[in-house]
RODORO-53813 format. One record per residue (C-alpha): x, y, z. Coordinates in steps of 0.2 Angstrom, whole numbers, plus 5000, padded with zeros to 4 digits. Example, Ala and Ser with C-alpha at 12.3 -4.5 7.8 and 13.67 -1.06 7.14 Angstrom:
    c1    c2    c3
  5062  4978  5039
  5068  4995  5036
end
This chain:
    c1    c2    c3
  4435  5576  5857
  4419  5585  5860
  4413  5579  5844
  4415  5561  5850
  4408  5562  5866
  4394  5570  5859
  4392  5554  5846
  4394  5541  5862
  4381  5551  5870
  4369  5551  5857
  4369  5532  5854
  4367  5530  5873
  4351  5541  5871
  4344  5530  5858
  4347  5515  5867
  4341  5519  5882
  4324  5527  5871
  4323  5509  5862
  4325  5499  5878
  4313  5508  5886
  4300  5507  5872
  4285  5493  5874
  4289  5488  5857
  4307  5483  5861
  4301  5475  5876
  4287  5464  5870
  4300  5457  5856
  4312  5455  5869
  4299  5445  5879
  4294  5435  5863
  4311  5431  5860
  4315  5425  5877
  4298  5415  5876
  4306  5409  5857
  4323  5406  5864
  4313  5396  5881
  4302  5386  5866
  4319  5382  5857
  4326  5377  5873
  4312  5362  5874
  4312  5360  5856
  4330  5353  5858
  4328  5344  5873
  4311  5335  5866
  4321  5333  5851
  4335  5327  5863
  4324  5313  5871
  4317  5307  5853
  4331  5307  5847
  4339  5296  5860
  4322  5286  5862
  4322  5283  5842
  4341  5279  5842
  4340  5262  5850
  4325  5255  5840
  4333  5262  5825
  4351  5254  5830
  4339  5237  5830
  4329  5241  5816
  4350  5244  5807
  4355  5230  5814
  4339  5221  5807
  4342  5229  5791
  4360  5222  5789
  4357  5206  5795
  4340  5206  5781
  4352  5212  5769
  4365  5200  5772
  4352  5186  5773
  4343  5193  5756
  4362  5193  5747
  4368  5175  5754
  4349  5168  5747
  4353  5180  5730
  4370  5170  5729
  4362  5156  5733
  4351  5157  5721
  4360  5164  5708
  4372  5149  5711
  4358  5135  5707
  4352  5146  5693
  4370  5146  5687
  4369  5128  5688
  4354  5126  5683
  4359  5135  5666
  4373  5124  5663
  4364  5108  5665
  4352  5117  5653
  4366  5120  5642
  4374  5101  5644
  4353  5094  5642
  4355  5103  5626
  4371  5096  5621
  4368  5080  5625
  4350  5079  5616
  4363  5089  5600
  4374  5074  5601
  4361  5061  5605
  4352  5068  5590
  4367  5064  5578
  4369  5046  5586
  4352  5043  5582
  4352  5049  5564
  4369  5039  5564
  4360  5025  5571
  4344  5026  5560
  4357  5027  5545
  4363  5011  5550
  4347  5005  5553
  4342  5009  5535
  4358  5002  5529
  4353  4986  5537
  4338  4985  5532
  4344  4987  5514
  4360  4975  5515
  4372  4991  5513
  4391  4989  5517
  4401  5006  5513
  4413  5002  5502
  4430  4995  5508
  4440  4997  5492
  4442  4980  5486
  4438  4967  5473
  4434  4950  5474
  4443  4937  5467
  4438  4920  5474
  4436  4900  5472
  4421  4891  5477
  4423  4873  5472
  4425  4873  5452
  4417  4892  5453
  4427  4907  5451
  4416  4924  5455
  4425  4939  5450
  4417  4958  5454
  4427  4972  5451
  4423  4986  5465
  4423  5001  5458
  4413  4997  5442
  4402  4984  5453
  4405  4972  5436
  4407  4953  5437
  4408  4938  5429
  4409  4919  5432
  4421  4905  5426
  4423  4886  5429
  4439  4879  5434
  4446  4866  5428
  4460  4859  5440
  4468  4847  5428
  4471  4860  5415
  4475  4871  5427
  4464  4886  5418
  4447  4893  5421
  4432  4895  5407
  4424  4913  5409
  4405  4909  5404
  4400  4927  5403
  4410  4940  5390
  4427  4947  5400
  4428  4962  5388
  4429  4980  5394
  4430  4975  5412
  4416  4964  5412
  4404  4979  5411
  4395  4970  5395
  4382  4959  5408
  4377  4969  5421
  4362  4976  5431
  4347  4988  5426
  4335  4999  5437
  4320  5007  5433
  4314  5019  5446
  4297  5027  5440
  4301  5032  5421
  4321  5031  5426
  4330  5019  5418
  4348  5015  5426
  4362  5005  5419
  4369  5000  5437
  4388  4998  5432
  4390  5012  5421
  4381  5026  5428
  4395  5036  5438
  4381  5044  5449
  4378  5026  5458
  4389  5021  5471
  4398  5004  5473
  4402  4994  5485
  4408  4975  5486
  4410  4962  5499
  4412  4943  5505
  4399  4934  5512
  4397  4918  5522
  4395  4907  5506
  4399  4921  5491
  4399  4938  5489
  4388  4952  5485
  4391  4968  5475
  4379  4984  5479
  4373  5000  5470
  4369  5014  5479
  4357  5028  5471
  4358  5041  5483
  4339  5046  5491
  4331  5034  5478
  4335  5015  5479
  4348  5003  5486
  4351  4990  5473
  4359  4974  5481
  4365  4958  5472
  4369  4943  5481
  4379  4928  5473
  4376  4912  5482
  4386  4899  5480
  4382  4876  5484
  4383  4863  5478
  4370  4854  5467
  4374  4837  5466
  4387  4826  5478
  4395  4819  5464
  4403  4837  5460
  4411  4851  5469
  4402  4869  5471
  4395  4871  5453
  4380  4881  5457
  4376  4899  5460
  4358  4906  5468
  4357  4925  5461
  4346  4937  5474
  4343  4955  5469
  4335  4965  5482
  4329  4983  5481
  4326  4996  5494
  4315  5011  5491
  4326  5023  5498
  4317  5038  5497
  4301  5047  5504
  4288  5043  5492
  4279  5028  5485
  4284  5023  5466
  4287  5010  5455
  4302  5002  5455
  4310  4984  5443
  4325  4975  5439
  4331  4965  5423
  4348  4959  5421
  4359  4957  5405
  4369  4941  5402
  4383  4941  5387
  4386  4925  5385
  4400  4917  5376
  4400  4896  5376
  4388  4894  5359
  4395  4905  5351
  4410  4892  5345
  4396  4880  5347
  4385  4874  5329
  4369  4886  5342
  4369  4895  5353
  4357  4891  5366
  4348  4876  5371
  4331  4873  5379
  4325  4862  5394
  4322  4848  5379
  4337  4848  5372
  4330  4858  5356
  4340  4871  5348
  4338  4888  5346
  4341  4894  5330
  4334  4912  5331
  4332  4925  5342
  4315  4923  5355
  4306  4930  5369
  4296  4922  5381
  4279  4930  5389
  4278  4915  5398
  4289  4901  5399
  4278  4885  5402
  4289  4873  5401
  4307  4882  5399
  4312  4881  5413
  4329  4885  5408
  4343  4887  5397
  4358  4881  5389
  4372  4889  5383
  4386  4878  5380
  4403  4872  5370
  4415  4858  5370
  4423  4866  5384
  4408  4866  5394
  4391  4874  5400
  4379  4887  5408
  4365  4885  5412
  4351  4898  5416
  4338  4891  5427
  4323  4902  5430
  4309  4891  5438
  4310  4879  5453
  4317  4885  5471
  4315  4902  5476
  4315  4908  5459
  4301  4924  5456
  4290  4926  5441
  4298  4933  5426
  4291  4946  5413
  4302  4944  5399
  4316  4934  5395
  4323  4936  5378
  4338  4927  5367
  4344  4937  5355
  4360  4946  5350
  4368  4956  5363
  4366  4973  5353
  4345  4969  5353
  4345  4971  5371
  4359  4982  5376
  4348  4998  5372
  4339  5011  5381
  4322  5002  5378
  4317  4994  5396
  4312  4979  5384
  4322  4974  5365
  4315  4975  5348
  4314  4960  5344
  4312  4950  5327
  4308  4932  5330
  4314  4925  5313
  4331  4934  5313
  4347  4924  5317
  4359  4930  5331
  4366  4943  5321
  4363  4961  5318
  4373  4976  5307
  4379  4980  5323
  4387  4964  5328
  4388  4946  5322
  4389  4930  5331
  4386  4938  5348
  4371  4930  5359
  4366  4936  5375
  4350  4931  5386
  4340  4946  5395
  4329  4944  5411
  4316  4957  5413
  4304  4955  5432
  4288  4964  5434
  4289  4980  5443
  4283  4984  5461
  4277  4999  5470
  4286  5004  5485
  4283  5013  5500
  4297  5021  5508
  4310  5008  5516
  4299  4996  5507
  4309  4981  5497
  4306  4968  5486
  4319  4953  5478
  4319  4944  5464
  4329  4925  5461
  4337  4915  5447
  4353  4902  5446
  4366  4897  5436
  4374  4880  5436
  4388  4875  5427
  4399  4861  5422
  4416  4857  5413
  4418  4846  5396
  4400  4838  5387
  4393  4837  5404
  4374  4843  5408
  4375  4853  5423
  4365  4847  5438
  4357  4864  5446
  4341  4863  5435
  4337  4845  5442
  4343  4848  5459
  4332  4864  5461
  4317  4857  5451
  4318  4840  5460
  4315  4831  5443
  4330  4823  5433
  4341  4831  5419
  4336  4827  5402
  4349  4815  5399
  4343  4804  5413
  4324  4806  5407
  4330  4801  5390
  4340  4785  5397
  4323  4780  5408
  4315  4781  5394
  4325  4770  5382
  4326  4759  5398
  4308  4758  5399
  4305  4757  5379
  4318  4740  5380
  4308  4735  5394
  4291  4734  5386
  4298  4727  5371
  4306  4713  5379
  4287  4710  5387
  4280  4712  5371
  4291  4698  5365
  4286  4687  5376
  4270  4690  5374
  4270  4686  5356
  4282  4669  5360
  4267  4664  5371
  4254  4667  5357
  4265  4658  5344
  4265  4643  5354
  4248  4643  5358
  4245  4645  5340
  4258  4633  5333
  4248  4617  5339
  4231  4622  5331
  4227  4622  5310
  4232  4639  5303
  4215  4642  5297
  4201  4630  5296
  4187  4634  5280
  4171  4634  5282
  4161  4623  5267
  4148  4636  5260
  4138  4622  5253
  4134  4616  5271
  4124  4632  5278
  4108  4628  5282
  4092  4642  5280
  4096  4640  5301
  4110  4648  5303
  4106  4661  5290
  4093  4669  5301
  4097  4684  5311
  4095  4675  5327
  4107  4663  5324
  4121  4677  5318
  4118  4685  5333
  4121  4673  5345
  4138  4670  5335
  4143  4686  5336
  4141  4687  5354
  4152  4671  5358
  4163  4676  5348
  4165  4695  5357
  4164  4686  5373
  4181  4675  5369
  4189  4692  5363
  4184  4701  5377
  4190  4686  5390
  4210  4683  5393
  4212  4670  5405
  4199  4658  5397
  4201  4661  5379
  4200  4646  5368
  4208  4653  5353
  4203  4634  5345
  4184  4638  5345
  4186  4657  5341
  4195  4652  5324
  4180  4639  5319
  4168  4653  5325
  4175  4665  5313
  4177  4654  5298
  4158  4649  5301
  4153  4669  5301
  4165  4670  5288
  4155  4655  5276
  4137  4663  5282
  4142  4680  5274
  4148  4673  5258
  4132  4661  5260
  4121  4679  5261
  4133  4687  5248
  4128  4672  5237
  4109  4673  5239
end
């Protein structure tokens, strides 16, 4: 216990010892003075607080209501841009699909341009008048026939063997030579038209090859007999080059005929022949007893040709853009006998892209012996038959004038002496001088010369005097 109080009294000491000590009160002071300052601190801090409090509550308020005005004009705007994206998106869409239309439509445009008509499938079998046109679509072959309605048959005048693939079309694009209706790399296609029907080849990214077969009428007397043959070409591709056509014709009719062809004369062709320039064959005859084709290749619309050649069939069916021919040799070969054909060769063009050219020929035919009537329907001139019957018409003509010219001389003649001599014994030295001959030679050149006056009396005494003077000279 005395140890305790002893403690409690020493801690009383120190504690009175510290409180009395300067040191202890100078802090005390400073921390009342730091307690005072903290005080005033708080109560300054108070009153900022509460002045700050309200501008800052508005300045929140501001904040949110900037905030909420920022986000409405983000969604806002983010909303047009969204909008804006997909009307970006359809713009591009649509330019996608109107980009396709317009290829689609400059593909049709082309096609157009080039006569093109994708292929439907079908052939064509048809009548016009006494014509029958048959292409096959899927080889773009064809031939031609005349119908004969009283026998009730058609005449193929083109060869009908191996699908009609034996006449056909050729194309030469640059160096390239193309056999139209046996290449399997051309397209076909087939359709009717207004008045005919037309067959096309399709050389993808080179050349459109159309044929056109047109059919009328070439004479009223007869039904449609007549075709007008137009090939067109289309440079299909991007560059310029140098594009021709020729076309091969197997002909049949002469060959069960005594020749095969005929020219615009009527003369025969005996052997096989080309022509540079045809002058004045204008076309060609190829016929029987059952009837004719003719080739007309001048007159109308037709275009210049390069070459046409008669020959046999395997002369120009060769890889040669033009045949070997031998003018002298018959229509026979090694190869084949009694098989005539006619081959057509136009010059070539250069062609731009889309660029086109045509060329034109026709074909007329008739049934029986008869000439047909296209080549004088499209030259405007008459057939040779009719020429020749003018002309016998016009030969009896002038003979029967003759003839009465002569019966008007006989009997002006009949009432005058045959001939009168002239006695050589009675010439006098007068009318052996020059001047005198003279003067009888002009009178009698003056009654020559004159018809309406012409004393046919005096000018028989006139010569029978000259006639006496000569002898008289002789004489001398």
């Amino acid at each position: 216990m005395k140890i305790s109080r002893l403690i409690r009294f020493c801690v009383i000491t120190a504690l009175i010892v510290c409180i009395s000590s300067p040191s202890y009160s100078a802090s005390k002071k400073k921390a009342k003075k730091a307690a005072k300052n903290e005080e005033t601190a708080v109560e300054n801090v108070s009153v900022n607080t509460d002045e700050e409090k309200e501008p800052a509550a508005e300045e929140a308020v501001n904040e949110n209501e900037e905030a909420s005005a920022v986000t409405e004009a983000e969604v806002e705007a983010e909303a047009p841009a969204e909008e804006l994206q997909t009307e970006s998106e359809n713009k591009k869409e649509t330019k996608k699909k109107s980009k396709k239309k317009s290829e689609k439509e400059i593909q049709k445009e082309r096609n157009n341009f080039s006569g093109w008509i994708d292929p439907k499938g079908r052939s064509i079998d048809e009548v016009y008048g006494s014509i029958k046109l048959r292409i096959r679509n899927k080889i773009g072959s064809f031939n031609i026939a005349i119908v004969d309605e009283e026998a009730k048959k058609t005449i193929p005048v083109l060869s009908t063997s191996d699908e009609y693939t034996t006449s056909g079309f050729y194309l030469k694009a640059g160096k390239k030579i193309i056999e139209l209706n046996k290449d399997s790399s051309v397209r076909k296609s087939t359709w009717k038209t207004d008045n005919g029907a037309a067959v096309g080849y399709r050389i993808d990214n080179l050349a459109d090859v159309i044929v056109y077969f047109e059919t009328f009428r070439s004479s009223e007397d007869f039904d449609v007999d007549s075709l007008k043959v137009t090939v067109k070409v289309t440079n299909m591709s991007k560059k310029k080059d140098y594009f021709a056509v020729k076309v091969l014709l197997d002909t049949i009719l002469g060959e069960t005929d005594r020749h095969h062809f005929y020219d615009c004369k009527n003369n025969p062709v005996k052997n096989e022949v080309s022509y540079r320039e045809l002058e004045d064959n204008n076309w060609f005859l190829s016929k029987n007893s059952s009837g004719s084709l003719q080739i007309i290749l001048a007159g109308g619309e037709c275009t210049k040709t390069d070459l046409v050649a008669l020959a046999n069939y395997s002369t120009l069916a060769t890889k040669n853009w033009e045949p070997d021919l031998l003018s002298y040799r018959a229509f026979d070969t090694v190869l084949s006998y009694n098989n005539s054909a006619v081959g057509i060769t136009w010059p070539r063009h250069r062609l731009g892209a889309d660029e086109q050219f045509s060329e034109v020929f026709y074909i007329s035919t008739a049934l029986g012996d008869r000439e047909p009537s296209g080549a004088a329907f499209i030259l405007g001139t008459e057939s040779e038959t009719e020429i020749t019957e003018k002309k016998d018409s016009e030969k009896t003509e002038q003979s029967e004038e003759i003839k009465e010219e002569e019966k008007k001389q006989e009997e002006q003649t009949s009432s005058l002496p045959p001939y009168v001599p002239f006695d050589v014994k009675t010439i006098t030295a007068q009318q052996l001088s020059p001047e005198y001959i003279q003067k009888l030679l002009n009178r009698i050149a003056a009654l020559e010369d004159s018809d309406e006056s012409l004393d046919r009396e005096e000018l028989i005494l006139l010569n029978a005097e000259l006639d006496a003077i000569l002898e008289a000279l002789r004489l001398q």
